[in-house]
C-alpha positions in Angstrom: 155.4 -53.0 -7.0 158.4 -51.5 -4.7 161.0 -49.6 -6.2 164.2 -51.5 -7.3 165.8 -48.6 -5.4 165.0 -46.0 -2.6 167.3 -43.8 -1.1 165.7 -41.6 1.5 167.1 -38.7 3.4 170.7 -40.3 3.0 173.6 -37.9 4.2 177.8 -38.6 4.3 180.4 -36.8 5.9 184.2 -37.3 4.6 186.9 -36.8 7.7 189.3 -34.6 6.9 192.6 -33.3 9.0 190.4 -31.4 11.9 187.4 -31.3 10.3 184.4 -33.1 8.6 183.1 -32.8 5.1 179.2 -32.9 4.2 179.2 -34.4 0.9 175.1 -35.8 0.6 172.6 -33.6 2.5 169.2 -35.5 2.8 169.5 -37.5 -0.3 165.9 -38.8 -1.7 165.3 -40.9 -4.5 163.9 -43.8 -5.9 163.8 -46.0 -9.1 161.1 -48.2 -10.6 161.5 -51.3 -12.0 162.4 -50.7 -16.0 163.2 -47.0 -14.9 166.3 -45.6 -16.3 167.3 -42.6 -14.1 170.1 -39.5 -14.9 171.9 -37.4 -12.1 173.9 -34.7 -13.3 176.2 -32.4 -11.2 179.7 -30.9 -11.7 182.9 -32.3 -10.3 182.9 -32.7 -7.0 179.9 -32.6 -6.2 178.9 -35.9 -4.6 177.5 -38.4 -7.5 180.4 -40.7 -7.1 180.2 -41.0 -3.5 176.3 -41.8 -4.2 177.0 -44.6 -6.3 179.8 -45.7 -3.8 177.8 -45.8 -0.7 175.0 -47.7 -3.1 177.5 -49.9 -3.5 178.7 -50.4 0.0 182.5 -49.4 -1.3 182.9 -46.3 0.7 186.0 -45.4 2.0 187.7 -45.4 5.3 187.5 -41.8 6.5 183.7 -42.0 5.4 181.1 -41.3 8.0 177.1 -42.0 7.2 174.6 -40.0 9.4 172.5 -42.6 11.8 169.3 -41.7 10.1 169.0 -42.4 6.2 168.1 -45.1 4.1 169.3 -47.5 1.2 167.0 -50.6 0.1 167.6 -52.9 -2.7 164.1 -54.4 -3.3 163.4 -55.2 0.1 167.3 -55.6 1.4 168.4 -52.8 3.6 171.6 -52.1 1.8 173.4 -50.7 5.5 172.4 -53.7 7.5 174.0 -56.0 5.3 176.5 -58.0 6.0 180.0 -58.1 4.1 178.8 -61.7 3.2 175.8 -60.4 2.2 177.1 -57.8 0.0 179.2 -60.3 -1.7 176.3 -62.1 -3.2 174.3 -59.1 -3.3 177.4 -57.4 -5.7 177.3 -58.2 -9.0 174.4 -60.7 -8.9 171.5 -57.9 -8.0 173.3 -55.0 -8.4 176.5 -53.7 -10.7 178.7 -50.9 -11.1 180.6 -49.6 -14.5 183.1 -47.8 -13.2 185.0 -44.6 -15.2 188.4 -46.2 -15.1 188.1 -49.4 -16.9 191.7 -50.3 -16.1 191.0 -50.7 -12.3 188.0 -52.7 -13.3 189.9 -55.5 -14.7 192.7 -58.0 -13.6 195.9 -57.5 -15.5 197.1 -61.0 -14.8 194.1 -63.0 -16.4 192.6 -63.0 -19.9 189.4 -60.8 -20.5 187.2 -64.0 -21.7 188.4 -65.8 -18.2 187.6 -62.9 -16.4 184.2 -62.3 -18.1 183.1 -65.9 -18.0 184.3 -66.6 -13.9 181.7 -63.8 -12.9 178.7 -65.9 -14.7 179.3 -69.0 -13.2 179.6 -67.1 -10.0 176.6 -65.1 -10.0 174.7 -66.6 -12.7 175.5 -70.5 -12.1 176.7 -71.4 -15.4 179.0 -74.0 -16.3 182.3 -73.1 -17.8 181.5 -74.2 -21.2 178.0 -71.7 -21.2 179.7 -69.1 -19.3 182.2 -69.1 -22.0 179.3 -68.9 -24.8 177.9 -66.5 -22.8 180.6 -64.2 -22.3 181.0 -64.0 -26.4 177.7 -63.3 -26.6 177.6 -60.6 -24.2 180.8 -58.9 -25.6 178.8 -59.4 -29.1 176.0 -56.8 -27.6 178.6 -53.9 -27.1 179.2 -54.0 -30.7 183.2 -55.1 -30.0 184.9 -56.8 -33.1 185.5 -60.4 -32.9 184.2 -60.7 -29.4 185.9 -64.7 -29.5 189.5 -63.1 -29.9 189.1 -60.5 -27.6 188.3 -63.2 -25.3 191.9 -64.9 -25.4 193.1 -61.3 -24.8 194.8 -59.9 -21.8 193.5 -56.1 -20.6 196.7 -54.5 -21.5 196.5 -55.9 -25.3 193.0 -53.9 -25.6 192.3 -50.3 -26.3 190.4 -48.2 -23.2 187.3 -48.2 -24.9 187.4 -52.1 -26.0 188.0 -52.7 -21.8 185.3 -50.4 -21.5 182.6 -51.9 -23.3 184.1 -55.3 -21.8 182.8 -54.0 -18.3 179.6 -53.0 -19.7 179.1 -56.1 -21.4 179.9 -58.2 -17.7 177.3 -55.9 -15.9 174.6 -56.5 -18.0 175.6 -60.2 -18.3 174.7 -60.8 -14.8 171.1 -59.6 -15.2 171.1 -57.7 -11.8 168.5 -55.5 -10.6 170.2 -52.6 -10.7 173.4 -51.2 -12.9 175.1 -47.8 -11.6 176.9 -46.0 -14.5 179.6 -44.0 -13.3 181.3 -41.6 -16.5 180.8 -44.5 -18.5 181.7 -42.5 -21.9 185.6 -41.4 -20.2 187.3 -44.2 -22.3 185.0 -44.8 -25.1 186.3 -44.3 -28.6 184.9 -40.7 -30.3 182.3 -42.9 -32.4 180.7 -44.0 -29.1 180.3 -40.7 -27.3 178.5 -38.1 -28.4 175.8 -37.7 -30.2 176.5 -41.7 -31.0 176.5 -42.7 -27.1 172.5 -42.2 -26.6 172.2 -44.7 -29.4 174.9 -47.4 -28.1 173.4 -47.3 -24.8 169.7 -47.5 -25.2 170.4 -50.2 -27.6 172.8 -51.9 -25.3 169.7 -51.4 -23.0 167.2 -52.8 -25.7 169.3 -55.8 -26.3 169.1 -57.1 -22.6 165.9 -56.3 -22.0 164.0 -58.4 -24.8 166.7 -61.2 -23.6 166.0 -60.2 -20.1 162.0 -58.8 -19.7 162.0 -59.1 -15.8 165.7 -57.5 -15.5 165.6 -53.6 -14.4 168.1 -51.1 -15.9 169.0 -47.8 -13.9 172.6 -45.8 -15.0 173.8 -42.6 -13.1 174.5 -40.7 -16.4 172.1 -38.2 -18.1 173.1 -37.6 -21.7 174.2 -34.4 -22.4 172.5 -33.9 -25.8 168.4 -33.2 -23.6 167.4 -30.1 -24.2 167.3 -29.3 -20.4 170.4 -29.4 -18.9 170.2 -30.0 -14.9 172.2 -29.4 -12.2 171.6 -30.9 -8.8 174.7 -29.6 -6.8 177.9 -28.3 -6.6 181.5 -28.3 -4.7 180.3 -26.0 -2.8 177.1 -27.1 -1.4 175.9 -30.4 -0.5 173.7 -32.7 -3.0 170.1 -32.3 -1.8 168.1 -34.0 -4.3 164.5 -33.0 -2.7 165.7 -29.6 -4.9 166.3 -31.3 -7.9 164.9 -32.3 -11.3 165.6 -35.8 -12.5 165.3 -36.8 -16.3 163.6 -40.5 -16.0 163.3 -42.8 -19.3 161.2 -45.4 -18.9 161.2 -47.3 -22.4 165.1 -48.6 -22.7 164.6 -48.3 -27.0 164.6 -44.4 -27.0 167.5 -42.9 -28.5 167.7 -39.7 -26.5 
């Protein structure tokens, strides 16, 4: 079975007033299906920009080296179109981000919101996208999932919009999920040492609903033993350097 992703020998340069910035040296990595994979680094130090150009949402003064490689399944991620990636987005792949805010529309209701991204990528009708939504909002553990629904995002708290985006990524079943800080506006009872639980059981949930759906997130909880660090500001992420923690049954509190 191919990996659900493989990054190999990726780099990324940022252009800068005069100058060029090498922010992924000779990335290298790959994730099984029903692998959940951490990455771990300080500020600055390139994981963000990994999920982004995973993502194809890199920005304008980004520059990727010729050579390098990033395959969804069997889709080359760089040769894709922009149509492409549209379908590809949120149907095979997903993204929490760390600012929940910029995730979500102001000017529409959270259940409207939740429920147009199934019948987009999941071809529901209004009506099941709807029952679906609640029902995805219901894994996340949120209180009264159906009023939240009628909600807009400024009448929620940061960490109810944050378990909203969680809920939508899983809801679309996609092959991959890239967690980016997903614990920054979680309430205290959710992050540590609580968040290991939430998550692998958020994890749990959607797989026995799901058992041909792949989970992957970009965080490694804090609480292992080990403690890893791939990189830093100051030099480039090489990953052919570094030690990943991989979890490959999604009911493990860790």
């Amino acid at each position: 079975m191919s990996p659900v992703l493989q990054v190999r020998d990726y780099s990324l340069d940022y252009l800068t007033r005069g100058n060029s910035q090498r922010v992924l040296q000779n990335v290298t990595l790959s994730i099984e299906p029903g692998e959940v994979l951490g990455l771990v680094g300080e500020s600055g130090s390139g994981k963000t920009s990994l999920a982004w150009a995973i993502m194809r949402h890199l920005p304008g003064n980004a520059r990727e080296a010729p050579v390098g490689v990033l395959r969804l399944g069997d889709t080359d991620l760089r040769a894709a179109s922009s149509k492409a990636l549209e379908t590809i987005r949120g149907r095979r792949m997903s993204m929490v981000f760390q600012d929940p805010s910029t995730a979500l529309n102001p000017t529409l209701s959270i259940g409207r919101q939740v429920s147009e991204v199934l019948v987009r990528h999941r071809g529901l009708s209004e009506k099941d996208a709807w029952r679906a939504a609640i029902e995805a909002l219901e894994h996340v553990d949120l209180r009264d999932p159906a009023g939240l629904m009628k909600r807009y995002p400024h009448e929620a708290s940061g960490g109810e919009k944050q378990r909203v985006v969680i809920a939508t990524a899983f809801a679309c079943r996609p092959e991959l999920i890239v967690f980016d800080e997903p614990t920054t506006a979680l309430d205290v009872s959710a992050r540590k040492p609580a968040w290991p639980r939430f998550i692998s059981r958020t994890i749990w949930r959607w797989w026995r609903a799901s058992p041909t759906g792949w989970r992957s997130w970009k965080r490694a909880v804090s609480s292992r033993k080990r403690r890893p660090i791939v990189s830093s500001p100051r030099r480039p992420m090489n990953t052919r350097a570094a030690w990943w923690p991989r979890c490959r049954d999604p009911s493990i509190g860790w």
